[in-house]
C-alpha positions in Angstrom: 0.0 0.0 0.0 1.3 3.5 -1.4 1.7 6.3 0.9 -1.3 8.1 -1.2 -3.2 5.3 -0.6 -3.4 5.7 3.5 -3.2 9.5 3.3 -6.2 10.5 5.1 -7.2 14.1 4.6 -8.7 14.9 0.8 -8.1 18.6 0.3 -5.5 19.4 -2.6 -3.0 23.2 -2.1 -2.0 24.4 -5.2 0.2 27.4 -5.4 1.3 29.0 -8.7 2.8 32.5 -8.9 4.9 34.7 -11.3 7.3 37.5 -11.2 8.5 39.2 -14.2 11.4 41.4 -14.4 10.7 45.1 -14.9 13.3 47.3 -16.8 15.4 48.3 -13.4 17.3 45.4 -12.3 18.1 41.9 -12.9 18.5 39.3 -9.8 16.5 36.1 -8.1 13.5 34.8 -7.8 11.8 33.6 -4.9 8.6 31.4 -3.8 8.5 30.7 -0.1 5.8 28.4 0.8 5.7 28.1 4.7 3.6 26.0 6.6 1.9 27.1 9.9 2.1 25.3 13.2 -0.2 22.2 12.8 -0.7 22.1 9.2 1.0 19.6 6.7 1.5 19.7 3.2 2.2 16.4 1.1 4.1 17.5 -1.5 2.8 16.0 -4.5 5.0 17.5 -7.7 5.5 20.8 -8.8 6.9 22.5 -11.9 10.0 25.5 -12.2 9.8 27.9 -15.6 12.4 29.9 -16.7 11.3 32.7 -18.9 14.8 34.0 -19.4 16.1 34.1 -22.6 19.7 32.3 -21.0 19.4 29.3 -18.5 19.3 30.1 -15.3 20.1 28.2 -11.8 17.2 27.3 -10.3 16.6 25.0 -7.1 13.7 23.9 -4.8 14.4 23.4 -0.9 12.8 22.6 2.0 14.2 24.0 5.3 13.0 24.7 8.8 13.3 28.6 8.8 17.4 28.6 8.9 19.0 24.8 7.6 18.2 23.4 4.6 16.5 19.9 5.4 16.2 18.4 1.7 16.6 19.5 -1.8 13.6 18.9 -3.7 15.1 20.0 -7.2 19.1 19.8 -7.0 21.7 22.0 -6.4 21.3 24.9 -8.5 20.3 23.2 -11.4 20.8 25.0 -15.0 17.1 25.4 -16.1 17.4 26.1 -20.3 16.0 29.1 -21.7 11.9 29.1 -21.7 12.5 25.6 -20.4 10.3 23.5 -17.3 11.6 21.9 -14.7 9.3 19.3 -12.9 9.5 18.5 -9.7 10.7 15.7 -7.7 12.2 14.1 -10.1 14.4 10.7 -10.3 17.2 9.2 -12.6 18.3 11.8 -15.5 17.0 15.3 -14.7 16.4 17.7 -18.2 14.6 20.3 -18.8 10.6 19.7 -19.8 10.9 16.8 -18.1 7.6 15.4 -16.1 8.0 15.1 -12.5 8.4 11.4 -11.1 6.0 10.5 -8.2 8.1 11.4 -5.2 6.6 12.7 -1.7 8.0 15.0 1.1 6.5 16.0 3.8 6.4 19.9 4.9 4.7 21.0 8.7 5.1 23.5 11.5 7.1 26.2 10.3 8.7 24.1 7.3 9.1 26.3 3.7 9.6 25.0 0.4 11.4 27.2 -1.4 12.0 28.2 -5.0 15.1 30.2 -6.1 16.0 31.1 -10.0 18.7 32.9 -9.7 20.2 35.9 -11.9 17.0 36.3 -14.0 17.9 39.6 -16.6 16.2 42.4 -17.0 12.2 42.2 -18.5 12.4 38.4 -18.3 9.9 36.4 -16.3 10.1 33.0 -14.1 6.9 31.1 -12.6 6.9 28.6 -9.5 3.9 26.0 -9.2 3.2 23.5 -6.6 0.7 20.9 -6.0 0.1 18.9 -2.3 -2.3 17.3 -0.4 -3.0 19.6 2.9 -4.3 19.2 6.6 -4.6 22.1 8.4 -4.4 26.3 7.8 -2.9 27.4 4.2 0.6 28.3 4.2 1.9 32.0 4.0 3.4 33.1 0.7 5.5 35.1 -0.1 6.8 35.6 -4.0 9.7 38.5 -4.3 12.2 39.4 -7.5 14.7 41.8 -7.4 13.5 46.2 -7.1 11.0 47.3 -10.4 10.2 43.6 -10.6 6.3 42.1 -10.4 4.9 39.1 -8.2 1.9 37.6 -8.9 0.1 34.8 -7.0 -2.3 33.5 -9.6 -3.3 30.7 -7.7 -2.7 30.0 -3.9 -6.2 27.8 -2.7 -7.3 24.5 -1.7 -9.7 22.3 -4.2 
């Protein structure tokens, strides 16, 4: 029996959100995704764009507020230009490649977190994630670099 399987709350988080680039500075990209004391998140997969028009590092952690506990997306991972990353993934990671069904917890406190890193000037990046959820809704939080825009399109349970 599957983990999904004997998973007993039915609600499904799904968080998507963009920041684009305006014409003052380049830098990072973040999504942070924290949990609240008493809530869970099952991660279920997620997916990393990069709008750039040059790859970009990209990476997907989950720490406790301070130390990194897991990396859900490698180490600063080149992402191609307008490429996808899917996330968790296993064996041979490339871009536009569909995520591999991999589970993580995240409670109490936890964050995942989603960094593309040195995105240029009027280029764009988008974070998505999909988990099963007991509990509150995490906090987000979705900041790029000054002059840039963060949108949360979607950040609700089904």
């Amino acid at each position: 029996m599957s983990l999904v399987q004997v998973w007993p709350y039915g609600a499904t988080y799904v968080f998507q959100g963009t920041i684009v680039n305006g014409g003052v500075t380049s830098g990072d990209h973040t999504y942070t995704i924290a949990t609240q004391a008493g809530s869970e998140l099952m991660i279920m997969y997620g997916d990393v764009l990069n709008g750039d028009a040059a790859g970009r590092a990209g990476r997907v952690d989950v720490d406790d507020g301070t130390n990194i506990l897991a990396k859900i997306l490698g180490n600063a991972q080149t992402i191609g230009a307008g490429a996808r990353r899917g996330f968790p993934v296993s064996g041979t990671v490339g871009d536009n490649q569909a995520p591999s069904p991999l589970i993580g917890f995240v409670s109490g406190g936890m964050r995942v977190i989603a960094v593309v890193s040195g995105i240029a000037v009027s280029e764009d990046t988008a974070f998505a994630l999909v988990a099963r959820i007991r509990g509150r809704e995490p906090t987000v939080t979705v900041a790029g670099p000054a002059g840039s825009t963060a949108t949360t399109n979607t950040n609700r349970v089904f």
